[in-house]
C-alpha positions in Angstrom: 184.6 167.1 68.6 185.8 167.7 72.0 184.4 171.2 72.7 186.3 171.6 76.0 189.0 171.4 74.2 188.7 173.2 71.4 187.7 176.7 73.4 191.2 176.3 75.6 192.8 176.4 72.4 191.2 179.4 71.3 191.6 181.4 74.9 195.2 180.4 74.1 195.0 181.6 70.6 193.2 184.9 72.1 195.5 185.7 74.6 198.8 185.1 72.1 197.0 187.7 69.6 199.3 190.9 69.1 196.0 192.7 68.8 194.3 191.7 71.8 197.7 192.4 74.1 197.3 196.2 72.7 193.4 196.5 73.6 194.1 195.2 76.7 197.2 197.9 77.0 194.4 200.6 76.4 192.2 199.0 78.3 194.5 199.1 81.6 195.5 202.8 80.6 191.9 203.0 81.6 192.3 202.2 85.3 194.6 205.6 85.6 191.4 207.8 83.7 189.4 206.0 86.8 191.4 207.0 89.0 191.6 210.2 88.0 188.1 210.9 87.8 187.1 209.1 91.2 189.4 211.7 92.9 187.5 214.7 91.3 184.2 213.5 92.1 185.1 213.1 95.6 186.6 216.3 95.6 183.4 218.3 93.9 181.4 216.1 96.2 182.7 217.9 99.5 183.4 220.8 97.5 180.3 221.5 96.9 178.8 220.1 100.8 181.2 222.9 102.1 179.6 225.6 99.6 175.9 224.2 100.4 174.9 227.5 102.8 172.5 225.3 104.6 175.8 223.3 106.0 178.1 226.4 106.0 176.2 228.5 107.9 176.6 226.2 110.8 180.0 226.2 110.6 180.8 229.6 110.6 179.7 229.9 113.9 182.1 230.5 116.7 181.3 227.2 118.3 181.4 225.5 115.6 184.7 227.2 113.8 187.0 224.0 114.8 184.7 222.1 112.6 185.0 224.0 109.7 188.7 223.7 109.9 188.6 220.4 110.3 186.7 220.2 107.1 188.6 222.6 104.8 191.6 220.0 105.9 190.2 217.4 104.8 189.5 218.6 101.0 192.8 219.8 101.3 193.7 216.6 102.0 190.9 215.3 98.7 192.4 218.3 96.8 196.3 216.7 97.1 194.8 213.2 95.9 193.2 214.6 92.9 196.1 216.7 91.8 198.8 213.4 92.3 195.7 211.5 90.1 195.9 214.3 87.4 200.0 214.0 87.0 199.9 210.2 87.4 197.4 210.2 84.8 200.1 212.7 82.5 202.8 210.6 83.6 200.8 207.5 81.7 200.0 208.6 78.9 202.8 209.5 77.9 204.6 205.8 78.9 201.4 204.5 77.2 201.7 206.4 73.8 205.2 205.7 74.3 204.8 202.3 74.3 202.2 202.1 71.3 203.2 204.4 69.2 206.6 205.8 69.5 208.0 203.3 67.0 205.2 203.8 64.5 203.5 206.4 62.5 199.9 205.4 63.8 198.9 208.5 66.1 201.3 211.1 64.5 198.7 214.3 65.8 199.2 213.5 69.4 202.0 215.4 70.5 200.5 218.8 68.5 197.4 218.1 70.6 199.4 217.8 73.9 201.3 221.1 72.9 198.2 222.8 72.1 196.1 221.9 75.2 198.6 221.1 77.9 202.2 222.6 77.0 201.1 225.9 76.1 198.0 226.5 78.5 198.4 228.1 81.5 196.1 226.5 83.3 197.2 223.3 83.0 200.8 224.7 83.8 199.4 226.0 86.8 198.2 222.1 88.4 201.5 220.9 87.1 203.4 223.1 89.4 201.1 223.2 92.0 201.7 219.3 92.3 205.5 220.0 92.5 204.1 223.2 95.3 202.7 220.3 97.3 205.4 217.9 97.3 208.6 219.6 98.0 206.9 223.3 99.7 203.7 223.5 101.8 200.2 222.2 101.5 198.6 225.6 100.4 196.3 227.0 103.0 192.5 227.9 102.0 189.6 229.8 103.6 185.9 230.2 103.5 184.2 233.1 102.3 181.0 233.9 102.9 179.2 237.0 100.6 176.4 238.4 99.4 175.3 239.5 95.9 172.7 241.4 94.7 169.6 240.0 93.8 170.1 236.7 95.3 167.7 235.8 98.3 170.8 233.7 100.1 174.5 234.0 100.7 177.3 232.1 98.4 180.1 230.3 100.4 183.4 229.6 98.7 186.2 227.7 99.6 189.4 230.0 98.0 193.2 229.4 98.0 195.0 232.9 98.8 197.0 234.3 96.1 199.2 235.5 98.7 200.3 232.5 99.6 201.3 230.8 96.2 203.1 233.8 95.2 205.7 233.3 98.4 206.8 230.0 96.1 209.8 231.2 94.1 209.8 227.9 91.5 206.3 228.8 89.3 206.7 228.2 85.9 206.6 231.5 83.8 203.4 230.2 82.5 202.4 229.5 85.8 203.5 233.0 87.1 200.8 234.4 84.0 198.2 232.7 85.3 198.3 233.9 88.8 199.0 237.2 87.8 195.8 237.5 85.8 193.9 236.6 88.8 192.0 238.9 90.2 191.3 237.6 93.8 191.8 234.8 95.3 191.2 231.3 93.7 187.7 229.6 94.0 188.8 226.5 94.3 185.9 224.9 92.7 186.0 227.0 89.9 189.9 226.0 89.2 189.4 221.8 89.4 186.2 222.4 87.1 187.9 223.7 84.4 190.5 222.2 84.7 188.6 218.7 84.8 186.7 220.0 81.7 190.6 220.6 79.8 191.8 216.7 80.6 188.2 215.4 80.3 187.7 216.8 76.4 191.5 215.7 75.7 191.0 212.3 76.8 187.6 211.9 75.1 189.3 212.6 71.4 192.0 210.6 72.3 190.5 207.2 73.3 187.8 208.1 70.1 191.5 208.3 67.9 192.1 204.7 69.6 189.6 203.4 68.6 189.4 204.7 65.1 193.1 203.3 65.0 192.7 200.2 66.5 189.5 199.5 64.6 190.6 196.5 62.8 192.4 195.0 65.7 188.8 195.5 67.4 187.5 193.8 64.4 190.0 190.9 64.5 189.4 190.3 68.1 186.0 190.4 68.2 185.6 187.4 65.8 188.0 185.6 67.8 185.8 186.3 71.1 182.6 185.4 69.3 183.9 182.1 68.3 184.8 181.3 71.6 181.3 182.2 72.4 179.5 180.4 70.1 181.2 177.1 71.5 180.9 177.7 74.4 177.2 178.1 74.3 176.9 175.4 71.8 178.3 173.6 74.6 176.0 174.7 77.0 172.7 174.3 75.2 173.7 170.5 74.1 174.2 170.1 77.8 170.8 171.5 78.2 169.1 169.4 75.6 170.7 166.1 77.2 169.5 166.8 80.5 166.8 169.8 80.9 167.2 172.2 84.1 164.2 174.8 85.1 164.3 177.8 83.0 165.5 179.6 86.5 168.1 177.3 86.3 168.6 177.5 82.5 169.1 181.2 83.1 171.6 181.2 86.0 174.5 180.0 83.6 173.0 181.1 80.4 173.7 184.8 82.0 177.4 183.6 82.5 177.9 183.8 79.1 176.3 187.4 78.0 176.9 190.9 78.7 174.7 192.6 81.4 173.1 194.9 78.7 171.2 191.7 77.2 171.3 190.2 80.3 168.6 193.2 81.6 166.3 192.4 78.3 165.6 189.2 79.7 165.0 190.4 83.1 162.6 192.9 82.3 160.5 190.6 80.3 157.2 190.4 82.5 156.4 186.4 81.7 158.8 183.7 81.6 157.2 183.4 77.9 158.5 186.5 76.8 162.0 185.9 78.9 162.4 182.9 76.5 161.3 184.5 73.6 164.1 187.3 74.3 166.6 184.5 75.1 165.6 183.1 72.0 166.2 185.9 70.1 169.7 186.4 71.9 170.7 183.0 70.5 169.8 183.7 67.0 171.9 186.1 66.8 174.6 183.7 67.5 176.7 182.7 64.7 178.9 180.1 65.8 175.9 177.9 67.4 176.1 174.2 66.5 172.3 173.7 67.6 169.1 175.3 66.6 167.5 177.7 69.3 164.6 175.9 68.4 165.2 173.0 70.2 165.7 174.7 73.1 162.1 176.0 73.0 160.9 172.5 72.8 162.4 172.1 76.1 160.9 175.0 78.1 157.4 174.2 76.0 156.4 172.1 78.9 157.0 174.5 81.5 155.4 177.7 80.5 
């Protein structure tokens, strides 16, 4: 049998499968909830260097004041990214559920779920519009407020946007126009992106779990495929192996080509090359597809250990 050729043919066959071209739609739906969440952590990040009194405290000196400026631009600036990640993301999932399951009956409690969290929330209104507040009015100005409570041994430094400000804006959503109302000071902007990172980040968590309970069989289906593929093509290279032995440093360099960097650590944190074989070993039994005993292979490094 010519091996080569035979796992070609099944790439081809894998790539042509219906069921893997719709995990690998969810699986680049993915790159926007990266996105998304790489904005907010380098948001928080600076966020939370600008609330740090050790660094604030510097910077609310006289001296120092055009620094502090300088730095509430800037997460202005990382404020503006994360809110064009968060509609982006919207904007996605919707073309993404769209294109899965508009035609079909498959994820029928979506939109109720959208409605309940999103549509109806007035938080979540509130970042929509602020997006649109950005784009076609004003970057919104913020300040720095230093304060005192009782009890507490140090000061608390906030970064706010003035309610002021955002109430000039004539086009809020009525929803929108709730939620500012109900504030009773100015927005800490940390508090805001928090919870409203913890609204998108619950929503998306039950709705790539519904995924993958509905994709479950297509999971199934493609994961025999892949492990066929695997099984050749480290039938292949173990017969390679056999016909012409390497060292097992050399063994292991493409042997790591070919699993996942989960088992890949289990070998590497075996102490003696013994037990990094016997771990390999182990990896291989648990091969179905193998067209040569593991046992052979252990004849080969027998000499070496």
């Amino acid at each position: 049998m010519n091996n080569g050729r035979t796992i070609l043919d099944l790439w081809d066959e894998f790539n042509a499968m219906p069921e893997n071209q719709t995990l690998e739609k969810i699986r680049h739906f993915g790159i926007s909830i990266e996105i998304f969440n790489g904005n907010y952590n380098e948001l928080i990040h600076h966020l939370k260097i600008h609330n740090d009194p050790r660094v604030s405290l510097a910077l609310m000196n006289v001296d120092k004041r055009h620094l502090l400026h300088a730095y509430q631009r800037e997460i202005t600036r990382f404020l503006h990214n994360y809110i064009a990640a968060s509609l982006s993301l919207r904007d996605h999932a919707r073309n993404h559920y769209r294109e899965l399951y508009s035609k079909n009956n498959l994820f029928s409690d979506y939109q109720g779920e959208i409605d309940k969290r999103f549509t109806r929330n007035p938080l979540a209104v509130f970042i929509s519009d602020l997006r649109q507040y950005f784009q076609h009015y004003q970057m919104p100005g913020v300040s720095s407020r230093v304060a005192y409570k009782n009890g507490e041994s140090d000061f608390q430094m906030t970064l706010l946007i003035p309610i002021k400000e955002l109430q000039k804006y004539s086009k809020w959503n009525a929803l929108s126009k709730a939620f500012l109302e109900e504030q009773t000071d100015d927005i800490n902007l940390i508090t805001l992106v928090s919870e409203y990172h913890d609204l998108i980040e619950t929503f998306y968590k039950w709705f790539i779990d519904r995924q993958m309970k509905i994709h479950q069989d297509d999971i199934k289906k493609v994961n025999v495929h892949k492990n066929k593929i695997k099984g050749l093509e480290l039938s292949q290279f173990l017969m390679q192996f056999v016909q012409q032995p390497k060292t097992i440093e050399e063994f292991e360099a493409g042997f790591f080509m070919l699993f996942p960097n989960v088992e890949i650590e289990q070998v590497r944190s075996a102490v003696t090359k013994a037990d990094r074989i016997e771990v390999i070993l182990k990896l291989l039994l648990k091969e179905n597809f193998l067209m040569i005993k593991p046992k052979l292979i252990l004849e080969k490094f027998t000499p070496k250990l």
